[in-house]
N, C-alpha and C positions, 0 to 999 in steps of 0.2 A: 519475619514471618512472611510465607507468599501469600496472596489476596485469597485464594484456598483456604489454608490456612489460620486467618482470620474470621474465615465463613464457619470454620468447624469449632472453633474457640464461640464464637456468638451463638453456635447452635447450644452448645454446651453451659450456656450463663443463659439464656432463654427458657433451657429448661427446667433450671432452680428456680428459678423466676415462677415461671408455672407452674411447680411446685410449691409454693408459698414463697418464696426466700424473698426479702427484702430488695429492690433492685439494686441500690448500694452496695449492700454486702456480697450481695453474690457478684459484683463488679467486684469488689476489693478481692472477695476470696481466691477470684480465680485470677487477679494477679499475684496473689503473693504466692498463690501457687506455683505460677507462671514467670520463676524471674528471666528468662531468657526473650520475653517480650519489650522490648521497647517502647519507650515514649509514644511513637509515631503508631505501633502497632495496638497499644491500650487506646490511643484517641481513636482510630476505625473504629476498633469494636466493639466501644463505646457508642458511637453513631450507629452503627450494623443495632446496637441493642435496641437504644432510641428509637430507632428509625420504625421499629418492628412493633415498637411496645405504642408507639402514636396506630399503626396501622394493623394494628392487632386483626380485626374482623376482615379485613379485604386482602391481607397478607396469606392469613388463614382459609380463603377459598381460593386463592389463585396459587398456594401450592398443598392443597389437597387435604393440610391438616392442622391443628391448633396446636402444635409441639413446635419444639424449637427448629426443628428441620422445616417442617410446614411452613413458619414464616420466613425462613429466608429463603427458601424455593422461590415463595411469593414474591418476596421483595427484590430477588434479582428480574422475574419476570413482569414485575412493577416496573423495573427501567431498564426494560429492554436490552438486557443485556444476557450472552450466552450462556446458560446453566449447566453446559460442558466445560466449559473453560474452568469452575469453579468446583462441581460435584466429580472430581475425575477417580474418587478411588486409592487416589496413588497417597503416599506415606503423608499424615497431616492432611488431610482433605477430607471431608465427606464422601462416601458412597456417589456412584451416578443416580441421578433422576431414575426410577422405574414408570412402568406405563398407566401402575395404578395411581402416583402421583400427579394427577392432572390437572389444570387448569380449570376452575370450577365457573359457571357465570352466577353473578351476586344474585342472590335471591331476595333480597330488598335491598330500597334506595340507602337504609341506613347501614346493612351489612358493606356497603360499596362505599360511604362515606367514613366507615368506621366510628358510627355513635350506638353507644345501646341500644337496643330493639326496645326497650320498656321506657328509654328516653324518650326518642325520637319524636315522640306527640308531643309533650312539655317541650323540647325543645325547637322543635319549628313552631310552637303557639306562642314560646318566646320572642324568636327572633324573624318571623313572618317570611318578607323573601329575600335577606338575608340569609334564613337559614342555611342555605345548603354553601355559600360561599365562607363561612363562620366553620361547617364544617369540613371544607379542605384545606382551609388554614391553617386548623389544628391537627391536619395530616403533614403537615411540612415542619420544619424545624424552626425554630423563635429566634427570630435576630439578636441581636447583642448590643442592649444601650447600657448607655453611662450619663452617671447627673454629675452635672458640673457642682462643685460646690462652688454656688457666688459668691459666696462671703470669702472665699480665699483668691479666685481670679474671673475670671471672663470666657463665655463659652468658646471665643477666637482665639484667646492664649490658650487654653487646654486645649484645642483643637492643634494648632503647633507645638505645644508639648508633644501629643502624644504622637502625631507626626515624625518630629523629630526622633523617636522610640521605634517607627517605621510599623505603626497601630495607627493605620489611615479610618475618619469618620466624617460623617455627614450631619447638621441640623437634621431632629425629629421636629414635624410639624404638632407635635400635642404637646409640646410646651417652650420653654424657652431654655430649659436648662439639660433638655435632653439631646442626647446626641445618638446616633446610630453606626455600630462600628462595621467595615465594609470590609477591612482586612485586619492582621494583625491578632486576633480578638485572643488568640491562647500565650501570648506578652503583656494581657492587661496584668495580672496579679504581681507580675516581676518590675512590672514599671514606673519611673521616678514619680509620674503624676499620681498616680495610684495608693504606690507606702508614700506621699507624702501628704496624702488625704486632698489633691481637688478634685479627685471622680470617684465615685462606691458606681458598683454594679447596680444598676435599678431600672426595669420598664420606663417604657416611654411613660405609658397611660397610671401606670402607679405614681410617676413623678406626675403629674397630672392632676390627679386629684389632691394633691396638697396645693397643688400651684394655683387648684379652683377655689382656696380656700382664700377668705378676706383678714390676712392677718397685718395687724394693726402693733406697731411699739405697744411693750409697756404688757400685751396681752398674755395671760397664762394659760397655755394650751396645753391639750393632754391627749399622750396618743393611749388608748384605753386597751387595746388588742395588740400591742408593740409586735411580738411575735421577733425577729431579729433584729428592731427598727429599722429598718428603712426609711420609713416615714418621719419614725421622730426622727432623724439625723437631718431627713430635706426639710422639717419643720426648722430643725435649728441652723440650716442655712440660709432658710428662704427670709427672712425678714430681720431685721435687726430691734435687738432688747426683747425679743419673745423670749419668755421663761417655757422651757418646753418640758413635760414629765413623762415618763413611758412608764405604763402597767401594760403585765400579761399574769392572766392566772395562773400560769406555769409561769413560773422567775425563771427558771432553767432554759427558756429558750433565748431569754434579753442575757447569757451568760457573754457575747461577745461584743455588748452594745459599749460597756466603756471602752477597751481596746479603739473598736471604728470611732465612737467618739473625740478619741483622744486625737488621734492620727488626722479627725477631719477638724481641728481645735473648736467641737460642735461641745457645747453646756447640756448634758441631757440627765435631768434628775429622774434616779427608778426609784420605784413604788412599789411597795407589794399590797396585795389585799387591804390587807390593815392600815399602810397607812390612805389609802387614796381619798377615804370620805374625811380626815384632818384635812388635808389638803384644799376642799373645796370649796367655793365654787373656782368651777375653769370657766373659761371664758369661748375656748372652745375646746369639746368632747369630738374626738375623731375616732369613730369604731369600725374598724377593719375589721369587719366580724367573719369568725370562722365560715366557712361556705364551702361547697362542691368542688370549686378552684376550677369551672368549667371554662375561664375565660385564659387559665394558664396550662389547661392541660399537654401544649406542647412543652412544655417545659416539664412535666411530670404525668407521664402519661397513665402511669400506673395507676393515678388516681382516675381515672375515667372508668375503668374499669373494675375498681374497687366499688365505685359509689352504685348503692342499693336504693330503691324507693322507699325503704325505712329508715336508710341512712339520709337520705336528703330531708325525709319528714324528722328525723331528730332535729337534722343542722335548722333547719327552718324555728324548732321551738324554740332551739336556744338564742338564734336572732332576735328573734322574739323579746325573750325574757334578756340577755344582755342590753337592749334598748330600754327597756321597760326600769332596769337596774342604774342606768347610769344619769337620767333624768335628774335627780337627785344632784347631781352632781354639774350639773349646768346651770353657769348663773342664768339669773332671769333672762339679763338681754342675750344669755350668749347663743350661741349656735351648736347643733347636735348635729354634726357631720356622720352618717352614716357611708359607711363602704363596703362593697363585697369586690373578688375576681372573680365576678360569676357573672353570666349573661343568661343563669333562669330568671324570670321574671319571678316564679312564687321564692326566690331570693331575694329581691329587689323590691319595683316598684310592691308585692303583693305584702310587702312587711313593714314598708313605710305608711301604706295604706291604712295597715290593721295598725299600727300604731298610731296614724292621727286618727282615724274609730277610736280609740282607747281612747285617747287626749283633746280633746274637741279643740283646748287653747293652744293647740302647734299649729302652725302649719308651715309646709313644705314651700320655700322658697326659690330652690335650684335642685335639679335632676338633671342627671348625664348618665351615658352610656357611651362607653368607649369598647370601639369590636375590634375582635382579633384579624377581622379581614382588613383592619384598616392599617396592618403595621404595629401593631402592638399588640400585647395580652389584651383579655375581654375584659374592663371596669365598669364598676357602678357607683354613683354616688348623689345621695341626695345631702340636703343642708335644711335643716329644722330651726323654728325658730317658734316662741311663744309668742300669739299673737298678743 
């Protein structure tokens, strides 16, 4: 396909998109539409989607309209590059530019950062003056780490493994098991370190917060929110004889946690509903709890723009009451790791808060905030304990 070509293909899966359509599916539909596309031309416009659905708002006044043409007008006058070479017309291209599509100037600071307009207070009251570097962060695209599994080698032998794979990486500075891929990154799935389980796909700052956790032999930990584990797998790398368990209220999402398990020779006992209160006490309670996913939105941008102010006051309840539910389920001495991917505070420090209000005898002994302008997704994590 000519780079045309792929502009008129992305305008076209944009505007399913903006029609309701799943962004996945309408990726998928219009390949298998499309089999005369290639490898190389599904990964463009795939990025062409991405790139568009992170810059939704700024993309949309710099080419005149919120449709799928609109934002790639925008996004090639985003990087400066000529919008004749691409709009020509000619067979597989897009129409040329007209003179009613024009280059618009941003009418607020948040239409030009691309955050919602009914965000924007909560979120710079969030993140103070930070904010506006948090939000061009999440206008670019998210690096690509990998956790080393220690328990099988060393983050310098995987580092030459995957080397030797020509999947060149760097040490992440937010933990020790993380690494940062700099080339190579569309050969991880196919490669020997990978199916033989010493690195799974995961954020720096997600490996991170387990890494902040004090696990001890012997200890029986519970990722309570598992969600695909992630977590529980670096739990059951990170320390040796931790008994590690994963619940999620959906089972259906932990459906490919034994497979990764297996591959990384990680022990991860599932649970469903019923059994997890047989189970307890844990020793440590780790809740990933559902959240806005404001601190990954480059990784899934569609949710930035799905999220409502009744939809953030749901997820808020249910932090809430997921906290208030799993209490129970902590032994006395042990530790209630809360987490979110989110850098609103009334997700964070404002649920830990009303939780130690609820419980006079906790208190909060470790908080972190980990920002997307630092090189990684946006984390939160505090650690509770009963006084």
């Amino acid at each position: 396909m000519t780079p045309a070509a792929r502009v008129q293909a992305s305008i076209s899966i944009l505007d399913d998109i903006l029609a309701g359509a799943p962004v996945e599916k309408a990726l998928t539909g219009w390949a298998r539409r499309s089999r005369y596309a290639g490898s190389k031309d599904r990964a463009a416009i795939r990025d062409h989607v991405f790139d568009a659905l992170r810059c939704k708002r700024s993309f949309a006044a710099r080419g005149g309209a919120e449709s799928g043409r609109g934002l790639m007008i925008g996004a090639i006058r985003s990087s400066d590059n000529d919008l004749s070479q691409y709009f020509t017309g000619q067979r597989y291209a897009p129409t040329p530019v007209t003179e009613f599509e024009q280059d618009q100037t941003f009418r607020t600071e948040a239409e030009g950062l691309d955050i919602p307009e009914w965000l924007w207070p909560e979120f710079t009251a969030s993140l103070g003056d930070v904010a506006k570097a948090a939000a061009k962060a999440l206008q670019g695209r998210a690096p690509v780490h990998l956790r080393v599994n220690k328990s099988r080698a060393s983050r310098a032998e995987v580092t030459q493994r995957l080397s030797d794979e020509g999947i060149l990486t760097r040490p992440h500075p937010a933990c020790d098991t993380a690494l940062e891929v700099t080339a190579g990154a569309r050969k991880i799935s196919q490669s020997q370190a990978y199916l033989e389980g010493l690195v799974e796909l995961q954020d720096a700052a997600s490996q991170a917060v387990v890494a902040a956790l004090d696990l001890q032999p012997g200890m029986r930990v519970l990722d309570y929110c598992a969600g695909g584990g992630g977590k529980a797998l670096a739990l059951a790398a990170n320390a040796q004889n931790v008994q590690v368990f994963a619940h999620d209220v959906n089972p259906g999402r932990m459906t490919d946690l034994p497979a990764r398990a297996k591959r990384a020779c990680a022990d991860v006992t599932l649970l469903t509903s019923d059994m997890v209160a047989g189970q307890a006490p844990f020793d440590i309670v780790l809740v990933d709890a559902p959240c806005s996913g404001s601190g990954s939105w480059r990784r899934s941008p569609a949710g930035k723009w799905a999220l409502t102010p009744e939809r953030l006051a749901d997820l808020t309840q249910t932090q809430a009451a997921i906290m208030r539910s799993v209490v129970a389920l902590t032994a006395d001495a042990g530790t209630l790791a809360y987490a979110t991917c989110s850098m609103l505070a009334v997700e964070n420090d404002a649920i830990v808060d009303a939780f130690l209000c609820e419980h006079p005898d906790w208190q909060a002994v470790f908080r972190k905030t980990w920002l997307v302008s630092h090189g990684a997704d946006g984390f939160y994590s505090a650690h509770l304990t009963r006084i």
